[in-house]
DSSP file (Angstrom, degrees, kcal/mol; ACC not computed):
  #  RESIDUE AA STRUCTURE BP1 BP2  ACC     N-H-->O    O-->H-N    N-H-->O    O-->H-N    TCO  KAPPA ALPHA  PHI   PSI    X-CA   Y-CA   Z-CA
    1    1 A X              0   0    0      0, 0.0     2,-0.3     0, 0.0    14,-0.2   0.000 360.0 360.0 360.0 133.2  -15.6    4.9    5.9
    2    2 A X  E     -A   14   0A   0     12,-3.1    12,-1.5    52,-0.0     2,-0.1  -0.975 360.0-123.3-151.7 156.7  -12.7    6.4    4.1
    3    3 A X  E     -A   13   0A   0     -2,-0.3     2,-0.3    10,-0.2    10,-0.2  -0.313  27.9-179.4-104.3 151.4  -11.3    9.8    4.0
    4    4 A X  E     -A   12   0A   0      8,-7.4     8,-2.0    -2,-0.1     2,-0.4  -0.968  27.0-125.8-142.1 164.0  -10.8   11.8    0.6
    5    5 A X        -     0   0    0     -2,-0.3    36,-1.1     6,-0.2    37,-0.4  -0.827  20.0-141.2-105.7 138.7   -9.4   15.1   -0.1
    6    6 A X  B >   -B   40   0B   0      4,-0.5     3,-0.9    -2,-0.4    35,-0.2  -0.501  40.5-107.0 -83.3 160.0  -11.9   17.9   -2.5
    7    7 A X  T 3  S+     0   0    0     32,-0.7    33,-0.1     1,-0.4    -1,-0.1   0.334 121.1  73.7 -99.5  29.6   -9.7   19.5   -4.6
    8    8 A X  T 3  S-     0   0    0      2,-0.1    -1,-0.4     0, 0.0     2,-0.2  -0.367 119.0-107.7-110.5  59.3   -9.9   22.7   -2.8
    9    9 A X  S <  S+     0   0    0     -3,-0.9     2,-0.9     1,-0.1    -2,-0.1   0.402  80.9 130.0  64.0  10.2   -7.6   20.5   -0.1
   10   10 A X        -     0   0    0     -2,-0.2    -4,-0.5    -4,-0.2    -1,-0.1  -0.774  52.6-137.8 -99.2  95.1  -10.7   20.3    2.5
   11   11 A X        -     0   0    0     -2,-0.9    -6,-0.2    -6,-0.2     2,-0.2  -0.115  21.2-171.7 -58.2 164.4  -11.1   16.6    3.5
   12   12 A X  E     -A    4   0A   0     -8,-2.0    -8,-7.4     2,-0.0     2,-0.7  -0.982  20.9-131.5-160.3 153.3  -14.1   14.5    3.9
   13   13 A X  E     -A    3   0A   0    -10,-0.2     2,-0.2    -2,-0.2   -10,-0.2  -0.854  29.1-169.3-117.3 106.9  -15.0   11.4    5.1
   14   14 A X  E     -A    2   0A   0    -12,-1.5   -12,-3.1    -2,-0.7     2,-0.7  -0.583  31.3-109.8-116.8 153.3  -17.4    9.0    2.9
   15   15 A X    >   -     0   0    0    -14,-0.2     3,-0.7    -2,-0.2     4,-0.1  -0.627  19.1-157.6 -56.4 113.5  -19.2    6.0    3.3
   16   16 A X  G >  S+     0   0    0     -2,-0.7     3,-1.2     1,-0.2    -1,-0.2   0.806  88.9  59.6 -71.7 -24.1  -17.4    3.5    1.1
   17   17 A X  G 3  S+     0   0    0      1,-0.2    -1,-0.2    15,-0.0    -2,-0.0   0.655 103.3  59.1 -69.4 -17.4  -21.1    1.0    0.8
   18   18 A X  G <  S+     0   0    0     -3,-0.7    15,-0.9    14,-0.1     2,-0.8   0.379  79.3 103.5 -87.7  -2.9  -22.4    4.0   -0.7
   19   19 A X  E <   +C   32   0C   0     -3,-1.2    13,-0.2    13,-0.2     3,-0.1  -0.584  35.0 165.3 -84.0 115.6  -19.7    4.3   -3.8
   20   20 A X  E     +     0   0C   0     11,-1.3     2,-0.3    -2,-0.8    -1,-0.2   0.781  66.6  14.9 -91.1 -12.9  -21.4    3.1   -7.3
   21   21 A X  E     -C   31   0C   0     10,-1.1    10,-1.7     2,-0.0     2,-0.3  -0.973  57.6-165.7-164.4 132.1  -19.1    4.4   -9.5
   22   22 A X  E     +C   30   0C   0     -2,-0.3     2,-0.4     8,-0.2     8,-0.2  -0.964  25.6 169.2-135.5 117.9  -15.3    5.9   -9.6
   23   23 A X  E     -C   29   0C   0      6,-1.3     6,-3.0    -2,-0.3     2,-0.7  -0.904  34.6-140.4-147.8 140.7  -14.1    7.7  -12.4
   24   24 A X  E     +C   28   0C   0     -2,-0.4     4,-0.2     4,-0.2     3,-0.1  -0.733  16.6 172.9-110.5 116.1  -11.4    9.8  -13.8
   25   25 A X  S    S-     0   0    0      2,-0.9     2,-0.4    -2,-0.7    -1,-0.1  -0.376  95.5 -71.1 -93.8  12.6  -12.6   12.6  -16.1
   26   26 A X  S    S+     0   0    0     -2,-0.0     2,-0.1     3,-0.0    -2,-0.0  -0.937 138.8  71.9 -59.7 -12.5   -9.3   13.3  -15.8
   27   27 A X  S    S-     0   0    0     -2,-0.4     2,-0.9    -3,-0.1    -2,-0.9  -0.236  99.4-106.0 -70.8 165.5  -10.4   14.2  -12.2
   28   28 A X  E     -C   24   0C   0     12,-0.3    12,-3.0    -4,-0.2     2,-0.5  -0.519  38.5-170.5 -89.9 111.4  -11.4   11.5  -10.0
   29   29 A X  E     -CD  23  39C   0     -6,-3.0    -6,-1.3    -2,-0.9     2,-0.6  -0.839   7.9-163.6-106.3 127.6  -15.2   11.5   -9.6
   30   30 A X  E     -CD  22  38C   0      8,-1.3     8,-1.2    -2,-0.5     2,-0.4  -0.863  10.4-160.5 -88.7 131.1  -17.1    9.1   -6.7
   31   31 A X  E     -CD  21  37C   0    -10,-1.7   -11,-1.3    -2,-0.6   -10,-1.1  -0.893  10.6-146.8 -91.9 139.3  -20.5    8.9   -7.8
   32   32 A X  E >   -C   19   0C   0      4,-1.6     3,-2.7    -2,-0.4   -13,-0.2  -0.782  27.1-102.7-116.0 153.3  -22.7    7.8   -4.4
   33   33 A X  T 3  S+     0   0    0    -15,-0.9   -14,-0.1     1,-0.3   -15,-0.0   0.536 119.5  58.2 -58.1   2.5  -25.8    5.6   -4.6
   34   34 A X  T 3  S-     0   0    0    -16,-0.3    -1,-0.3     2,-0.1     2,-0.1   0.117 123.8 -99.9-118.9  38.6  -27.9    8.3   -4.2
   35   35 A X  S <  S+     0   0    0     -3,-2.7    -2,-0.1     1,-0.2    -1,-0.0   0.106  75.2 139.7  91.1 -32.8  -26.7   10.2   -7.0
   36   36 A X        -     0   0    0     -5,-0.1    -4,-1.6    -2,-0.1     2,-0.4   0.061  39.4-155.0 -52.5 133.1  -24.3   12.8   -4.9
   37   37 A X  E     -D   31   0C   0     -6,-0.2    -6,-0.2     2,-0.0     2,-0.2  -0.901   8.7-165.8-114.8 156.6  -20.7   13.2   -7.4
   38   38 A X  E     -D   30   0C   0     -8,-1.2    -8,-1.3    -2,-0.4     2,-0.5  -0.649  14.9-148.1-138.4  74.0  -17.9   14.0   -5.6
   39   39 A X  E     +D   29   0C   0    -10,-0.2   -32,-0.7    -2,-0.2   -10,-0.2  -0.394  29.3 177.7 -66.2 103.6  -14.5   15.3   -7.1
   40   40 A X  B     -B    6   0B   0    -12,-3.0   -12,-0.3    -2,-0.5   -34,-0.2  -0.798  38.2-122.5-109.2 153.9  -11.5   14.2   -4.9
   41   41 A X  S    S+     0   0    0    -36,-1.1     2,-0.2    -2,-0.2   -35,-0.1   0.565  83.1  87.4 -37.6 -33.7   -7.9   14.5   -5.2
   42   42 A X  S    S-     0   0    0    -37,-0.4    -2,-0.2     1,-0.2   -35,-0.0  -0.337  78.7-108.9 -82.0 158.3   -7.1   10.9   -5.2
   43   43 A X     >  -     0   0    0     -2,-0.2     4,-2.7     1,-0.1    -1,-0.2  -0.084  27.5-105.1 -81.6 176.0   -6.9    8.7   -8.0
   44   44 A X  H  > S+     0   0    0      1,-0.2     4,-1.0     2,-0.2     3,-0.3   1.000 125.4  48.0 -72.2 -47.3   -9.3    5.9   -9.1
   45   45 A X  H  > S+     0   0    0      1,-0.3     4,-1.9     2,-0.2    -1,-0.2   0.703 107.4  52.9 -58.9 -43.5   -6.7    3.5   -8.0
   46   46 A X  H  > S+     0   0    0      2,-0.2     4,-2.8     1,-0.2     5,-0.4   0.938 108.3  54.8 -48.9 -54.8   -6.1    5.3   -4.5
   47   47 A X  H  X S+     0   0    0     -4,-2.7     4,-3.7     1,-0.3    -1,-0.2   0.842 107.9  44.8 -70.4 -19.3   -9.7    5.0   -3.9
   48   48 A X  H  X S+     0   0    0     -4,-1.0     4,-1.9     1,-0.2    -1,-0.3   0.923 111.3  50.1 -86.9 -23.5  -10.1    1.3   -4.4
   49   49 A X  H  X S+     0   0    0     -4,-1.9     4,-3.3    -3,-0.3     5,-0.3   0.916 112.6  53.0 -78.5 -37.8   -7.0    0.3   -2.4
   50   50 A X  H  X S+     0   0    0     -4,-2.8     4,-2.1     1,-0.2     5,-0.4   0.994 115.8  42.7 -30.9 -62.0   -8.8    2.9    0.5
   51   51 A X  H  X S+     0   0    0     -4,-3.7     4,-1.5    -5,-0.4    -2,-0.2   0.890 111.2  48.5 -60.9 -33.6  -11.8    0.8    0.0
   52   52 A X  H  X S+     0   0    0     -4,-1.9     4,-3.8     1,-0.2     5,-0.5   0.930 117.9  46.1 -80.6 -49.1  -10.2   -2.9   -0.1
   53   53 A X  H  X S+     0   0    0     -4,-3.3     4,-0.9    -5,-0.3    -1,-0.2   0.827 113.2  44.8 -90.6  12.9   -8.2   -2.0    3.3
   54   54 A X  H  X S+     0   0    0     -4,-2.1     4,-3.0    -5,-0.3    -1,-0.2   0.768 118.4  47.2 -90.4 -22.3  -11.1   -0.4    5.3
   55   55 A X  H  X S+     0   0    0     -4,-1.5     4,-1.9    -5,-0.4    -2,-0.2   0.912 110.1  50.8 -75.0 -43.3  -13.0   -3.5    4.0
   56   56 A X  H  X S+     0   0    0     -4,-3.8     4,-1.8     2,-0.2     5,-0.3   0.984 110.8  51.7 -41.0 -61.5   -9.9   -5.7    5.1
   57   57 A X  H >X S+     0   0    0     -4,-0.9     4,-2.4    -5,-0.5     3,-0.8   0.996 105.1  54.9 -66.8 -41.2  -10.1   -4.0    8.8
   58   58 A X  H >X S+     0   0    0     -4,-3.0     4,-2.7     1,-0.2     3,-0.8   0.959 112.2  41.6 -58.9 -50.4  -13.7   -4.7    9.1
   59   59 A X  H 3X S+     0   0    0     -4,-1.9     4,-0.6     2,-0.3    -1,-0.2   0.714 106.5  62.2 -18.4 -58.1  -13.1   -8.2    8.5
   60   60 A X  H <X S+     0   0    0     -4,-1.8     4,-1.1    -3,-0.8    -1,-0.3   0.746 109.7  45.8  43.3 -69.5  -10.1   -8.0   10.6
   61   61 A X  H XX S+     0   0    0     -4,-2.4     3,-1.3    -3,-0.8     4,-1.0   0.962  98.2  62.6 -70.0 -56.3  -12.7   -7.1   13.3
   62   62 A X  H 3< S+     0   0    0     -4,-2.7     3,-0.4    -5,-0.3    -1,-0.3   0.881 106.5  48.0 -40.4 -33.9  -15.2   -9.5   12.8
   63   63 A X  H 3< S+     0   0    0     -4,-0.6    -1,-0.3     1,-0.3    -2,-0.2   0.930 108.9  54.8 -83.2 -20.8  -12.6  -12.4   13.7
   64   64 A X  H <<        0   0    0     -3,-1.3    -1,-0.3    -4,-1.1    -2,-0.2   0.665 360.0 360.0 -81.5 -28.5  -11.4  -10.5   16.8
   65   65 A X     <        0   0    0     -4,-1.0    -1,-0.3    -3,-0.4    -3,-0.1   0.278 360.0 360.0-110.2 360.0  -15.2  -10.2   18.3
């Protein structure tokens, strides 16, 4: 999961396994596998370095268990 800001400044917290698509329009839109778009504050770039270190911690976790 990682959290992103709408750009009326109201956060949300999204599945990251569910992201097909990132793109900046010049806003930054997540498209979700089930079709859902999403306009967040953050850039395309922000969103993949979100995704790489929530994917990192699960990992992270898996060696610890």
């Amino acid at each position: 999961m990682i959290d992103v800001t709408r750009l009326n400044g109201k956060e949300l917290t999204i599945n990251c396994e569910l992201i097909e698509l990132v793109e900046e329009t010049p806003d930054t839109v997540i498209t979700l596998t089930t079709g859902k778009k999403i306009i967040v504050k953050e850039s395309r770039q922000m969103i993949k370095n979100l995704v790489k270190s929530y994917k990192r911690e699960c990992s992270s976790m898996d060696i610890i268990e």
